[in-house]
C-alpha positions in Angstrom: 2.9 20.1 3.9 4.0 16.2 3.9 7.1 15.7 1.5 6.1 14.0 -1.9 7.3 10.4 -2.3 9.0 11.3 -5.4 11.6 14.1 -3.3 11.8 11.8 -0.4 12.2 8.6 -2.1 14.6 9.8 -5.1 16.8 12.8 -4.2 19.6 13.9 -5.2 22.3 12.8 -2.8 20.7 9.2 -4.2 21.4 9.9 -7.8 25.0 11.2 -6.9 25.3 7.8 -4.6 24.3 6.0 -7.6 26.7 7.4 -10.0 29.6 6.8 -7.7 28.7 2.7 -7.1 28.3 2.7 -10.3 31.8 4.3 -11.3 33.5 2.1 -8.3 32.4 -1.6 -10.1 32.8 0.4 -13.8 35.6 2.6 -14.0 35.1 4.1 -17.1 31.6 4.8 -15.9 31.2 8.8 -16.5 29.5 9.7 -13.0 29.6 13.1 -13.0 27.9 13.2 -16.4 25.5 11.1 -15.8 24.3 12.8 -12.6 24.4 16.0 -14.6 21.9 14.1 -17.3 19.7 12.5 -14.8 19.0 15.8 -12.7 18.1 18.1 -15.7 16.1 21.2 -15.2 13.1 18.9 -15.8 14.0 16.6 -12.8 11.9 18.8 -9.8 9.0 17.9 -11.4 9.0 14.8 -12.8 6.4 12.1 -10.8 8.0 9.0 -9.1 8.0 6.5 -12.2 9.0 9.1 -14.6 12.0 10.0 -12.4 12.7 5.7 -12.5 12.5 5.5 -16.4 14.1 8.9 -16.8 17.0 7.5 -15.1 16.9 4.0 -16.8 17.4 6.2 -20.1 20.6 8.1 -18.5 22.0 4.9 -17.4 21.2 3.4 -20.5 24.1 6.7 -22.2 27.0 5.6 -20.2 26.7 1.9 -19.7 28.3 -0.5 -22.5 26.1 -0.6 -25.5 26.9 -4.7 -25.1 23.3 -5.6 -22.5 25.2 -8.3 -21.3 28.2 -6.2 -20.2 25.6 -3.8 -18.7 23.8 -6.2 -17.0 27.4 -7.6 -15.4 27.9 -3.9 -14.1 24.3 -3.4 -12.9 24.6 -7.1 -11.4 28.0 -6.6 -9.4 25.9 -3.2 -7.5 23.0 -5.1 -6.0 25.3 -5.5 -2.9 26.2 -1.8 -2.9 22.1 -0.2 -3.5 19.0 -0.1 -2.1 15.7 1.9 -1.6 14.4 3.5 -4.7 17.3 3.9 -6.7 17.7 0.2 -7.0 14.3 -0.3 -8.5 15.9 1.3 -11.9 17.7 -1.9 -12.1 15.2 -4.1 -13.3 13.4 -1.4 -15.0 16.7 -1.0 -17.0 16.1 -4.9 -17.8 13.2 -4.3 -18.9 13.5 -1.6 -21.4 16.8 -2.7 -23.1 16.2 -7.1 -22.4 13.1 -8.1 -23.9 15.4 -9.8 -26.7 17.5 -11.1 -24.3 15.7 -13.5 -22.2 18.8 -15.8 -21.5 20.3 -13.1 -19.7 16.9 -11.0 -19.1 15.3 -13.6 -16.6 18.6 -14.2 -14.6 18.9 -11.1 -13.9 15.8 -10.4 -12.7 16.1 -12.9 -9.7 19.5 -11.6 -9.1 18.5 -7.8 -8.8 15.3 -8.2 -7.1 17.9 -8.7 -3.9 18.2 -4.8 -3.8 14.8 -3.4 -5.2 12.3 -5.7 -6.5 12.1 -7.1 -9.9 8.0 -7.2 -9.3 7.4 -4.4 -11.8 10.5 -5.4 -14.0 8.6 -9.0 -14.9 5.3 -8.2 -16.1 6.5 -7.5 -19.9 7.7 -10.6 -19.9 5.2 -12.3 -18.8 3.1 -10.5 -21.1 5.2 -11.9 -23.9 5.8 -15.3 -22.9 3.7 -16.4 -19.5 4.6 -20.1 -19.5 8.0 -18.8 -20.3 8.7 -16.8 -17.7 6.4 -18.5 -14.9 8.8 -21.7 -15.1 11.6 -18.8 -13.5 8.9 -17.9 -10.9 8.4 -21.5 -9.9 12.1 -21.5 -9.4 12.5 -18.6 -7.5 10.0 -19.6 -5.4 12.5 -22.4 -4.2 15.4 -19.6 -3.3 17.3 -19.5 -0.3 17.0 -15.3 -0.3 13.6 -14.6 1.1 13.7 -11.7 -1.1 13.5 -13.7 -4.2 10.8 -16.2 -3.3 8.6 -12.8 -2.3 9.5 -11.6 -5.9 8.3 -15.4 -7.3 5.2 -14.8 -5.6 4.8 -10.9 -6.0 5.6 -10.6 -9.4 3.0 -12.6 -10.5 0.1 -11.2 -8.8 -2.9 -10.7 -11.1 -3.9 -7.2 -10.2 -0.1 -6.2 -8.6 -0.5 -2.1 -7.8 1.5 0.5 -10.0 2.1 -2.6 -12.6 1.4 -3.5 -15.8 -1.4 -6.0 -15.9 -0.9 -9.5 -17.2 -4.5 -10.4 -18.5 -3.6 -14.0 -19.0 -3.5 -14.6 -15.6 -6.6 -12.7 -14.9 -8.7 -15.0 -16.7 -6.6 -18.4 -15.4 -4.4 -18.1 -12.3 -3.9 -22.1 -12.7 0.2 -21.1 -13.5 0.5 -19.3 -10.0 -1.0 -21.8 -7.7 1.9 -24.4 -8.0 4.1 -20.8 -6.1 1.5 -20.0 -3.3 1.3 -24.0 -2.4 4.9 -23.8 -2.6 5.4 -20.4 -0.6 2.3 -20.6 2.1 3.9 -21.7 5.1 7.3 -20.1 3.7 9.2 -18.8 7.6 9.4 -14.9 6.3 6.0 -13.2 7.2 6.9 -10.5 3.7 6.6 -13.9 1.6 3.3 -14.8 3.1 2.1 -11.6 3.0 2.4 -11.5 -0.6 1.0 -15.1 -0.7 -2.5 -13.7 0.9 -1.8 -10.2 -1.3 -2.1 -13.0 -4.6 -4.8 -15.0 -3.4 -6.7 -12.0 -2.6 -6.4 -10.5 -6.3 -7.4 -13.8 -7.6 -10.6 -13.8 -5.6 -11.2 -10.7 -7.0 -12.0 -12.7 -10.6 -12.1 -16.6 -9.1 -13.4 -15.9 -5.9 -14.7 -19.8 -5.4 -11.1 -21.0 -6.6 -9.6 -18.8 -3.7 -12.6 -20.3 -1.1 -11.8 -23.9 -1.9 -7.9 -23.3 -1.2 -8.4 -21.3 1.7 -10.8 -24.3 3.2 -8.3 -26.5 2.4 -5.3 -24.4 3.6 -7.6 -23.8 7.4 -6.1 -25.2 10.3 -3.0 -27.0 8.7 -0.3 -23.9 10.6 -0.9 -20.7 12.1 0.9 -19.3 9.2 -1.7 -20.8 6.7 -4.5 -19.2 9.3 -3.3 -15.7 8.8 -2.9 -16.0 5.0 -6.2 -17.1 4.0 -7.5 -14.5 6.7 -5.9 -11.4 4.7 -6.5 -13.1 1.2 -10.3 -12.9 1.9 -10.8 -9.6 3.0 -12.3 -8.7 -0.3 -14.9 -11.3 -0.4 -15.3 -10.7 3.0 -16.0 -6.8 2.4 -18.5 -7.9 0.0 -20.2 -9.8 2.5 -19.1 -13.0 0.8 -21.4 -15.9 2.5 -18.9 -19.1 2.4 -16.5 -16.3 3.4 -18.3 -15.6 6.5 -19.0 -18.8 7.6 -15.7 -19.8 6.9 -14.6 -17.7 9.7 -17.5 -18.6 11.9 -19.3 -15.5 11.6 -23.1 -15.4 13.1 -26.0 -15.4 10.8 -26.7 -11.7 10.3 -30.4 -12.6 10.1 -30.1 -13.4 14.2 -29.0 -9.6 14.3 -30.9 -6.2 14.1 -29.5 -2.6 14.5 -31.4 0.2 15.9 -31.4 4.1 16.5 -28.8 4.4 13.8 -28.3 8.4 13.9 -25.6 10.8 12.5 -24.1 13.5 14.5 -24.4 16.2 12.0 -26.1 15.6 8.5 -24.8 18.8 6.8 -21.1 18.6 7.9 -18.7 20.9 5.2 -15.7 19.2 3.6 -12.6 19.0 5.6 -15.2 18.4 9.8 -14.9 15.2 11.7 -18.5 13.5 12.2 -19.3 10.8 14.4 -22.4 8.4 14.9 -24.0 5.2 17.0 -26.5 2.6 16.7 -27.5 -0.1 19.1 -26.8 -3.8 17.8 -29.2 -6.5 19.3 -28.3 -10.1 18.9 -31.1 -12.3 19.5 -29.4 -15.8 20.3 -28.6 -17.9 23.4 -24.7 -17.6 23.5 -21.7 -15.7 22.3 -21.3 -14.9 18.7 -18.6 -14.1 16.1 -19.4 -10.3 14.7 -17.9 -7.9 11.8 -19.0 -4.8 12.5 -18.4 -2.4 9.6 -19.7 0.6 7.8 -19.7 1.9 4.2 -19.8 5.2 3.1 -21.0 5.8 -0.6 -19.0 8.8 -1.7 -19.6 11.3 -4.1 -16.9 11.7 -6.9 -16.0 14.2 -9.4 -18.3 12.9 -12.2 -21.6 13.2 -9.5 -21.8 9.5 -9.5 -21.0 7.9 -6.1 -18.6 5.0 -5.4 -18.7 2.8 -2.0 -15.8 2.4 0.2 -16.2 -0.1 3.3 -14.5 0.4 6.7 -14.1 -1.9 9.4 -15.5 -1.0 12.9 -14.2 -3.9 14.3 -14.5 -7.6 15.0 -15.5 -9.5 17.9 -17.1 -12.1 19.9 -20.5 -10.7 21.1 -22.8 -11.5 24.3 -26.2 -11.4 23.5 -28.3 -8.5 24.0 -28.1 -5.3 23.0 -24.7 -3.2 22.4 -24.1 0.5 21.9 -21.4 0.8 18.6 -20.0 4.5 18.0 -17.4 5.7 15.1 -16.3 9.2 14.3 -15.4 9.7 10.9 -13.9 12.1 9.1 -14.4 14.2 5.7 -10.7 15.8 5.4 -9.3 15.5 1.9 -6.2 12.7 2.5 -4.0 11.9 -0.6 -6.1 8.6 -0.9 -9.4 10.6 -1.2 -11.0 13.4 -2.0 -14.1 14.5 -0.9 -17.2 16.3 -3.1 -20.4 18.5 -2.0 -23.4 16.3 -2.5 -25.7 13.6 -0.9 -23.6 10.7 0.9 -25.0 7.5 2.0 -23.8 5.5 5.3 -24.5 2.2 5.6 -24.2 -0.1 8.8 -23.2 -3.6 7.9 -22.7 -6.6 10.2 -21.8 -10.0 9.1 -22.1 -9.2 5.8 -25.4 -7.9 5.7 -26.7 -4.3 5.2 -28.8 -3.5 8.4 -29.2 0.4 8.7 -28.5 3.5 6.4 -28.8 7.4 6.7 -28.0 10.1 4.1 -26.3 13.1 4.9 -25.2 16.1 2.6 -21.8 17.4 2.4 -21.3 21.0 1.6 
């Protein structure tokens, strides 16, 4: 059985590591105790974020009581950490420094050198948007690529594992300023978390995104692949200005046939594969995004779509035998559930072809 993230990621060799940086910058620093609090009989069990705020607390014990002082120590480490462990440095700002933002907001966009601030900022944020989005403007001008991925990161409306930041669901217009600063930034981890940002915004402004990513086409290659990765939502949902911005074919000049299932009563945990033949009824090549969705059963009974890509590609005219296998074992992204699932062939867009099958 795979390792769980929160052995691999946080063990104890880490937490003893920790302590001992610690100790070296802080002498008084009790680093034997503190491991000894951290790694409690609870410890084996505790998920992945508990294990981070569980530790914030510990540190919380043996640092100075003074949160500047603290944040001096927890400053003068960033060389000296990194994986995990260093994550519990912001989270230890943002526990104990939500009344200091003088120090707080500093600190932030020094520790995000060693483990990213991302998750650290959203409180603030929270408490004071225009506030703290004046640091990530800022930070977004840093020589440290790390930083101006945090400016950018940090900020995202829907950001994974986070706390969301509402305000900028509803109007994004404080984080544009950072991506126009940020999109043809040299480090391919910034612009990555340029197209990440754009793409959560499109998930609530999706016009807003299309007009900057028409605007953005063609000016650098860099631009190209951001506003290529910030619209694979829209284009998942078969967005129409999304397609064409790409120069996808009209789906109405395309037909799929003989779409058939290899087994229609597969049980949880079998592989299934099936093919259709695409015609494309034009003169010349065309642009074409093959994919598939599979309407899943959950828990509840209800079912919930996922979409897979098949692939993309230019396309001869004529007609064109596509085949997938897919499969129905259990991954720690999904689970699977007896009952009726729908497949669904799409291309360009546009839903062309479906077939049920039941899983047992």
């Amino acid at each position: 059985m795979a390792d769980k993230l929160k052995d691999t990621l946080f063990p104890l060799e880490k937490v003893q590591l920790f302590g001992t940086v610690l100790k070296d910058v802080y002498p008084p620093f009790q680093s034997e105790e503190f491991v000894a609090a951290v790694c409690d009989k609870d410890w084996p069990e505790r998920e992945l974020k508990e294990k981070m705020r569980h530790t914030t607390l510990c540190l919380h014990r043996f640092l100075p009581k003074n949160f500047e002082k603290a944040i001096e120590i927890l400053v003068a480490i960033v060389p000296k950490v990194s994986g995990f462990e260093a994550i519990v440095l912001p989270d230890y700002v943002e526990v104990y420094g939500q009344d200091h933002w003088d120090i707080s907001l500093p600190a932030l966009g020094e520790l995000t050198r060693c483990g990213s601030s991302e998750f650290g900022i959203r409180p603030f944020l929270n408490k004071d948007l225009q506030g703290a989005m004046k640091y990530m403007l800022a930070w977004a001008g840093s020589d440290d690529f790390r930083v101006r991925r945090f400016a950018s990161e940090g900020c995202r409306p829907r950001l994974p594992w986070a706390s969301g930041v509402p305000a900028l669901k509803k109007d994004p217009s404080l984080i544009l300023p950072i991506l126009e600063k940020l999109k043809d930034d040299p480090e391919e981890f910034v612009r990555k978390s340029v197209a990440n940002n754009l793409n959560d915004i499109s998930k609530d402004h999706p016009e807003l995104v299309l007009d900057i990513c028409e605007r953005w086409q063609g000016k650098s290659e860099n631009t190209d692949c951001i506003i290529k990765h910030a619209c694979r939502t829209l284009l998942k949902q078969g967005n129409k200005r999304a397609m064409l911005l790409f120069g996808f074919a009209n789906p109405e000049l395309m037909k799929v046939e003989d779409f058939q299932l290899s087994n229609t009563a597969p049980a949880i945990g079998d592989d299934i594969s099936f093919h259709f033949k695409l015609a494309i009824d034009t003169q010349q090549k065309q642009k074409v995004r093959i994919e598939y969705i599979v309407h899943f059963v959950k828990a509840s009974g209800k079912t919930s779509p996922k979409v897979f890509q098949i692939k993309e590609v230019e396309m001869k005219p004529g007609v064109h035998t596509i085949s997938k296998k897919h499969t129905f074992k259990d991954m720690s992204t999904r689970k699977h559930y007896p009952g009726q699932h729908t497949f669904e062939i799409v291309i360009n867009g546009a839903i062309k072809a479906s077939a049920k099958l039941q899983l047992n």
